[in-house]
N, C-alpha and C positions, 0 to 999 in steps of 0.2 A: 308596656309590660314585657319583660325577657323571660324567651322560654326556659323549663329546668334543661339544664345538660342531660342528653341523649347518655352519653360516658357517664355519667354521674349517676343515672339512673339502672343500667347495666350493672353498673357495681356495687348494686343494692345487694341484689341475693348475696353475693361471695362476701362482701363485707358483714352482714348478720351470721353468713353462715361463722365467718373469724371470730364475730363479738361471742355466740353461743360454744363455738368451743373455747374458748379462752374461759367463759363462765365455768361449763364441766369440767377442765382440766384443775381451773380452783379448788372447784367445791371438791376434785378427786383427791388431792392433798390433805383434807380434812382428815379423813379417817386415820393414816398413818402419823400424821403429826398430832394428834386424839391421842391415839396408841401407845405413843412414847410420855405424852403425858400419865396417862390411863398406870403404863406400866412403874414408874416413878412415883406410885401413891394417890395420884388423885383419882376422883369420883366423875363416873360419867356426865353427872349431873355440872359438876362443876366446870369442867371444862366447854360444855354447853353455854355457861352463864358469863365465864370471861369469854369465851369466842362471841358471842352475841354483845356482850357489853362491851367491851374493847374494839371491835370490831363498829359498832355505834359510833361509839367518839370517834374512832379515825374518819370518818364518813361527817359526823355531826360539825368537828371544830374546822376541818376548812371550809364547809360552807356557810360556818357564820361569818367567818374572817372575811374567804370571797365572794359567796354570792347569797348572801342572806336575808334574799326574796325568796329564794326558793320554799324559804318553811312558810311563806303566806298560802302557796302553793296546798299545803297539807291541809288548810281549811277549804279548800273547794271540793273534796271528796272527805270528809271525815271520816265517814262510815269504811270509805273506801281502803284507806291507812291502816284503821282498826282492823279489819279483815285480813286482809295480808301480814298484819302484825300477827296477829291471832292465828291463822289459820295457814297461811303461806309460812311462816315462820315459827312459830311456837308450838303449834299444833305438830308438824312435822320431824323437830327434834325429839317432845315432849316423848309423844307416841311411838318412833324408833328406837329408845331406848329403853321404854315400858317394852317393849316387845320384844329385843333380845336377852329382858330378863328368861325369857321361858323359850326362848327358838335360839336357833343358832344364827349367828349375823349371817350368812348370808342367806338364809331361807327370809328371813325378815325382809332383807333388802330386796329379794325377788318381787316376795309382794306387794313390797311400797311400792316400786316402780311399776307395777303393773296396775296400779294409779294411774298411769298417763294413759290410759283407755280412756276414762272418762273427759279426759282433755276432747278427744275425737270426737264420744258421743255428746259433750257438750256443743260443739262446732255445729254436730249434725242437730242434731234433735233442737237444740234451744236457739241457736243463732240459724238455723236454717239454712246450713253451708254445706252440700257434702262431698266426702273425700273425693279426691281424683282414683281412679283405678290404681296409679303410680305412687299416691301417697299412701292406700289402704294397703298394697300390697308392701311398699316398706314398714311400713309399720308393725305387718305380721313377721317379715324378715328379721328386724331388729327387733323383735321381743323373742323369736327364738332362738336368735344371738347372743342376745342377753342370759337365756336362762341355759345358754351353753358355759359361758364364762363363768356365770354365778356359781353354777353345779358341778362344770365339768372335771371340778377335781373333788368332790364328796357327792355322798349321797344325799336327799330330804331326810329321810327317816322320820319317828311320832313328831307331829306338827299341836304342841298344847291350843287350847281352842282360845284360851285366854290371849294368846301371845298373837295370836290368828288375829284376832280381834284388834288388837292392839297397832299389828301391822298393816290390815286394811282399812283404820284410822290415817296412818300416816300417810299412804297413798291416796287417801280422799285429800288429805292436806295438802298432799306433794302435787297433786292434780288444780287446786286451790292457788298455788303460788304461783303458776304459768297463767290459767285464767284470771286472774284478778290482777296481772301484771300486762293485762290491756286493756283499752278503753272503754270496755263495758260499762263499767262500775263507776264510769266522769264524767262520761257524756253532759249531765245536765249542771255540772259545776265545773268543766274545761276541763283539760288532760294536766297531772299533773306528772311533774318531769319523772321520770326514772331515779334520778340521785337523791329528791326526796322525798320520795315512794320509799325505798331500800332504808334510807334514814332511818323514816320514821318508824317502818318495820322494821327494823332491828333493835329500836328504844323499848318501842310496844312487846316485842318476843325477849328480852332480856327482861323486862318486867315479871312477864308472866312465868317464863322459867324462874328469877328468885322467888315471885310466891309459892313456885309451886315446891321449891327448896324450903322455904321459910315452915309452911304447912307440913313437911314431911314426905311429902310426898314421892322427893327425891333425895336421895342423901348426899350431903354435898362434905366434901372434905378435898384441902390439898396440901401439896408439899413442896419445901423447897428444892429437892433432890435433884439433880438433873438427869436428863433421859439420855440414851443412847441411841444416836440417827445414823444409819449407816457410819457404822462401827465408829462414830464419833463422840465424845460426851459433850451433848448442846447445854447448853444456861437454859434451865425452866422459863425464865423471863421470854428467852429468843423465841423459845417456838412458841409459846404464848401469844407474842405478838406475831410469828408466822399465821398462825390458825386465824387472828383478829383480821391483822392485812391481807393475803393472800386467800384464805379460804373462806373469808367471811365477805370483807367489807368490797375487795375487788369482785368476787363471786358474783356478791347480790347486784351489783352494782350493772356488771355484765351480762346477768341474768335476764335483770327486768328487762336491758335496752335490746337484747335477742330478741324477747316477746314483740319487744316494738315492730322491729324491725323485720323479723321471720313471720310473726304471727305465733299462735301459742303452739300450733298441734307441731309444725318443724320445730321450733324451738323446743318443748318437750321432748322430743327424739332424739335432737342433734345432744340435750343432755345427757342421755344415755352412755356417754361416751368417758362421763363421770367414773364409769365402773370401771373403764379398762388403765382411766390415768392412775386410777387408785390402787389398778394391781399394776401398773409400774411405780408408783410411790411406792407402793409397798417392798416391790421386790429390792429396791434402792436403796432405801432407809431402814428395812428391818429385817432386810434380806430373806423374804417370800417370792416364791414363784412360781410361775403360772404353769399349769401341765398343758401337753400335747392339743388336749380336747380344747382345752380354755383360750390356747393362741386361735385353733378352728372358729371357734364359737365368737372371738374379739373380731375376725375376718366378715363372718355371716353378718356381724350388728353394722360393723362401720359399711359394708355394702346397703344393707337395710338404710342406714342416718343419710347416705348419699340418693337412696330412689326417693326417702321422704322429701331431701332439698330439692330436687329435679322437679317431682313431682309437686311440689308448692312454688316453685316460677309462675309469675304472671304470664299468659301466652296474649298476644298481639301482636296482629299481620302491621308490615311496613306501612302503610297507609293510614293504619287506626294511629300508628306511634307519632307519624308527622301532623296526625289532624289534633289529634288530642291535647288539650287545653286542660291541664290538674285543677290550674283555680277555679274553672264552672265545677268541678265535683263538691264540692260543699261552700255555701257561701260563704264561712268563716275564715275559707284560705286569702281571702279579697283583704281580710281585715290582717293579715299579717304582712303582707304588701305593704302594709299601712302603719305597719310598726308595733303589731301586736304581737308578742308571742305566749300566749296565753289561749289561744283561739280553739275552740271545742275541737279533736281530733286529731290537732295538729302538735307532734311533741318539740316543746321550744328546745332541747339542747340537739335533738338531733336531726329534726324539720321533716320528718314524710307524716304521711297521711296515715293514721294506724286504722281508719276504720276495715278497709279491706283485708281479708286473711290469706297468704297465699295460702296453693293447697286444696283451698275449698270453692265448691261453686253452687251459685243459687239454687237452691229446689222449688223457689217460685218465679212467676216471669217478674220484669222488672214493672 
């Protein structure tokens, strides 16, 4: 049996930390390429349901074409699918844009993301992990970085209770799509990959978004007009399919495998960084920009996203690294030696072990 690469191992943290910003920088293109549809006629709602639904298929048809075991995959967590469908992804859109009916975007967005609390007290309290000194302490960094960015160019002003509501929905949701985008929820039916995890949630939240257009509940309407992207006239179609590819299908996609590979509480953080690509999308394409405060406050978050990654590193002296043997850590790892990759814990497209979180540490003895 060969040991894993020493180097390979190393290059764990920096390589999740790349996959989770590549995800935030995605999902931060959403909202300005949103906008230009938004502004050309269409319905918030709609543009919801082709990003979710187009966004699907691009995800869905190459891996029938290439690897189309993976949807066997989605019957060993059912429940698990449905959840993240529902609540990582429908729940999350649904709710953010019930809520900027009556707030302003960005009070809303403040408090979705301050959602990702509960990521931590989940860590702590339910999984019995807690923060390091270095991760707690980023973590209050980057939330008041955060709400330096969000605010630093307006005021809150009346906050409707209705919209309140609506906005700490989407934050339980947004908190929802990082947890349930790790092993928790497979354990007892194996890990199911990442690319049809994202699949499946975005089949499942493209569902529920059209019901919940079909019932009225959101009003859906679009147009053919084209938008105007940094002083250019795009084809409705292009950025249609920009919002499906890049802010949808790549997002989720990079999303879940950060979870994987960060753990949920870094990887919910390093998202954060969602805000600041969106105000350089925005400043780019529809020519917004950021004031004095707001570059201050984008400085304080990505210092905050970097004590979180620090602070979520595995630590082990020289000695533990040359003794230490990954496959006694769960017997399942024995059986991928063996040619399984399907083995409880272990995710087959990208191979580490998701049960451990960095970041976090036991509150009980072993």
């Amino acid at each position: 049996m060969s040991k894993p690469s020493p180097s390979g191992a190393a290059r764990t943290p920096a390589y999740g930390l790349l996959v989770a910003v590549t995800s935030a920088v995605c999902f931060g293109t959403s909202g300005p390429l949103a906008k230009g549809l938004i502004d050309s006629g269409w319905s918030s709602a709609a543009v919801t349901a082709a990003r979710l639904g187009l966004g699907s298929l691009l995800l869905v048809i190459p891996l029938i074409l290439l690897r189309r075991r993976l949807f066997r995959e989605l019957a060993k967590s059912p429940l698990l699918v449905v959840a993240y469908g529902v609540l990582g992804v429908a729940v999350v859109q649904l709710s953010f844009f019930n809520a900027v009916r009556y707030l302003d975007v960005p009070v809303a967005l403040l408090i979705e993301y301050s959602g990702l609390i509960l990521v931590v007290a989940y860590d702590w309290l339910i999984r019995g992990r807690k923060p390091t000194i270095l991760t707690g302490f980023g973590c209050v960094t980057a939330l008041t970085g955060l709400v330096v960015v969000i605010l630093g160019g307006s005021g809150i002003g009346d906050i409707d209770p209705v919209g309140l509501v609506w906005a700490i929905v989407a934050g339980m949701g947004l908190a929802s799509y990082f947890i349930l985008a790790t092993e928790d929820f497979s354990r007892s039916g194996g890990s199911v990959d990442p690319l049809a995890l994202a699949a499946g949630g975005l089949m499942l939240g493209t569902i529920v978004i059209a019901v919940a257009g079909v019932v009225g509940l959101l009003p859906m309407s679009m147009s053919t007009d084209s938008p105007v992207l940094a002083d250019t006239v795009v084809p409705w179609w292009l950025v249609a399919l920009a919002i499906a590819g890049i802010s949808t299908s790549l997002a989720y996609v990079t999303g879940v495998t950060a979870v994987r590979l960060l753990g949920a509480t870094p990887a919910s953080f390093v998202a954060l960084i969602e805000v600041v690509a969106s105000a350089v999308a925005s400043w780019w394409l529809l020519g917004q920009t950021m004031a004095a405060a707001q570059l201050v406050g984008a400085a304080v978050l990505l210092a905050g996203l970097v004590a979180v990654n620090l602070g979520g590193r595995p630590r082990a002296t020289s000695d533990e690294s040359s003794l230490h043997d990954p496959s006694l850590d769960h017997p399942s790892l024995n059986d991928v030696e063996g040619g399984r990759d399907d083995a409880v814990g272990v995710d087959p497209v990208i191979g580490v072990d998701v049960f451990e979180r960095p970041g976090l540490t036991k509150t009980t003895d072993p």
